[in-house]
C-alpha positions, 0 to 999 in steps of 0.5 A, spaced: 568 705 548 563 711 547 565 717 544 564 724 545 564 723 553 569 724 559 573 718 559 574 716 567 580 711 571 580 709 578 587 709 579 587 706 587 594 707 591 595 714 586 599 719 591 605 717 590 610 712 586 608 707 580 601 710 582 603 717 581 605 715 574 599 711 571 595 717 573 600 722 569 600 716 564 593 716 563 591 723 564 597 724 558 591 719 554 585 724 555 583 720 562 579 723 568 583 721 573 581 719 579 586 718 585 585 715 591 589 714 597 588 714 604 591 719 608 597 723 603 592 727 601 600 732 600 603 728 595 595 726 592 594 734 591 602 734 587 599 728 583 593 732 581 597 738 580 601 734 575 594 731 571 592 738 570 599 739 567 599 734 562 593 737 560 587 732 563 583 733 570 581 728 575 580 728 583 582 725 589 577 719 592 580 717 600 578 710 601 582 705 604 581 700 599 581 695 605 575 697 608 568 694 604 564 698 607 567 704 607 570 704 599 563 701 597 560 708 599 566 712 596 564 709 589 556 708 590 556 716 592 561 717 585 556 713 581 550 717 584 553 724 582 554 722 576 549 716 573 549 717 566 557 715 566 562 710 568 569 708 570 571 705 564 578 703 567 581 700 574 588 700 576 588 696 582 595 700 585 594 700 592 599 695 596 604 695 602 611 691 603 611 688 612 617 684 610 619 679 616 621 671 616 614 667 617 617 665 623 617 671 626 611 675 623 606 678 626 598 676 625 597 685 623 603 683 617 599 678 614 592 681 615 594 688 613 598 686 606 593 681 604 587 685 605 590 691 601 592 687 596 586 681 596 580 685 600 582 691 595 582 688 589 575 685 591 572 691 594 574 695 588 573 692 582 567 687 583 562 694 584 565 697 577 564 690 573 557 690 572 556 698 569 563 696 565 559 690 563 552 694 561 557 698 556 561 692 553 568 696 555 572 696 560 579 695 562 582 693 569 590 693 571 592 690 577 600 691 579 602 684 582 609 684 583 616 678 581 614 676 588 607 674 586 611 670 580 616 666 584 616 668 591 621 672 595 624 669 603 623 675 608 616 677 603 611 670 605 605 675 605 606 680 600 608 674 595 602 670 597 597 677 596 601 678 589 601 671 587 593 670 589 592 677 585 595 674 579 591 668 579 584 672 580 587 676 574 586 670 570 580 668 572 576 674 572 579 675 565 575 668 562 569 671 566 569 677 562 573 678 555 566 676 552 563 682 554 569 687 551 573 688 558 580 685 559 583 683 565 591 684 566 597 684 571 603 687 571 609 685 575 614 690 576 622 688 579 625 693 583 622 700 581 625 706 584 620 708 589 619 709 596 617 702 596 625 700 595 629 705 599 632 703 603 634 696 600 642 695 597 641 698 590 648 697 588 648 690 590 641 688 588 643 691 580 648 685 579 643 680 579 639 684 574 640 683 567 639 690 565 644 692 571 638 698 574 632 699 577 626 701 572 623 707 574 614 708 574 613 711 568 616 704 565 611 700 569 606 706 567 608 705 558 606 699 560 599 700 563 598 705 559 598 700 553 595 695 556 588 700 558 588 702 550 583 700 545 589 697 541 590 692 547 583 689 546 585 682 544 590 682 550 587 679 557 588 674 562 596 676 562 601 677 567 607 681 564 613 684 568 618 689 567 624 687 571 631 688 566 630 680 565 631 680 573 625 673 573 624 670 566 
């Protein structure tokens, strides 16, 4: 990574959640964040708020990241207003849950948790490849899920998008260590984010070894480390952080 420049993280999904702690993580290491969403501009604006307070800066990108033509516009635009820099680091955040049994689940459920987490996965990071390819440094972070690990009833869409996301991670990264960038996931467990309220916390802690759920800034340690320089040698990983919950 070249020194003396700004150093820039697309963070996708950053309003809010494990997001909003990845951006923190990652303005805390001297990044320029940038926080993309799709309508929380309020809770994006607070995340930008705690980026300047950990003492980096960043902005807000609105895209849905389901949509190829509209994120290609966003980043084509970034890189046109900044064309002697690059975006050395993706964390590929953004995702929903539409839990329902298969039987009874609506075609949208399928094609919007799938798209946000497949579809984005593609529309984000296969335009941000090449320019990371060119500088021979890169790092890319996707957040699967214990879901896309070992499946969970009631949650046949979401682990099918987790699962396929961690098999692109494998594949990506055979495609690209040689050229300095690694590729990786991180599966969370139960996180205590807007994404669980509503579940039975005090029921789902007794099947989980370390009896709690996590919180995002310890997903966000971990993503931290994995965008380091330090984690060089580590690519085609899916590690979790779930109390030992799945193993």
């Amino acid at each position: 990574m070249e020194k003396g420049k700004i150093k820039y993280a697309l963070v996708t999904g950053g309003s809010r959640g494990i997001g909003r702690a990845v951006s923190v993580r990652l303005a805390q290491m001297g990044f320029y964040v940038l926080v993309n969403c799709v309508s929380r501009m309020v809770e994006a604006e607070e995340t930008l708020r705690l980026i300047r307070e950990a003492g980096s800066d960043g902005e807000i990108l609105p895209f849905d990241v389901s949509d190829r033509a509209q994120t290609a516009k966003v980043l084509e635009a970034w890189k046109d207003a900044h064309p002697d820099d690059y975006i050395q680091v993706l964390v590929n955040n953004a995702g929903i849950r539409r839990d329902n049994i298969l039987a009874l689940m609506p075609a949208e459920d399928w094609d919007k948790v799938l798209g946000i987490a497949l579809d984005g996965f593609y529309n984000v990071t296969q335009p941000l490849l090449q320019p990371m390819m060119f500088h021979k440094w890169g790092r890319i972070v996707s957040l699967a899920s214990v879901s896309g690990l070992k499946g969970m009833p009631g949650q046949v869409n979401y682990s099918a998008a987790k699962g396929g996301l961690i098999a692109a991670t494998k594949a990506l990264a055979q495609e690209v260590a040689r050229k300095g960038i690694t590729v990786n996931a991180v599966a969370p467990g139960f996180i205590r984010t807007d994404m669980t309220e509503g579940l039975d916390e005090a029921e789902l802690v007794k099947a989980i070894p370390a009896h709690r759920f996590g919180t995002p800034e310890e997903v966000a340690a971990l993503v931290g480390f994995l965008v380091s320089s330090e984690a060089g040698y580590i690519t085609g990983e899916v590690i979790s952080v779930n109390g030992g919950l799945y193993t």
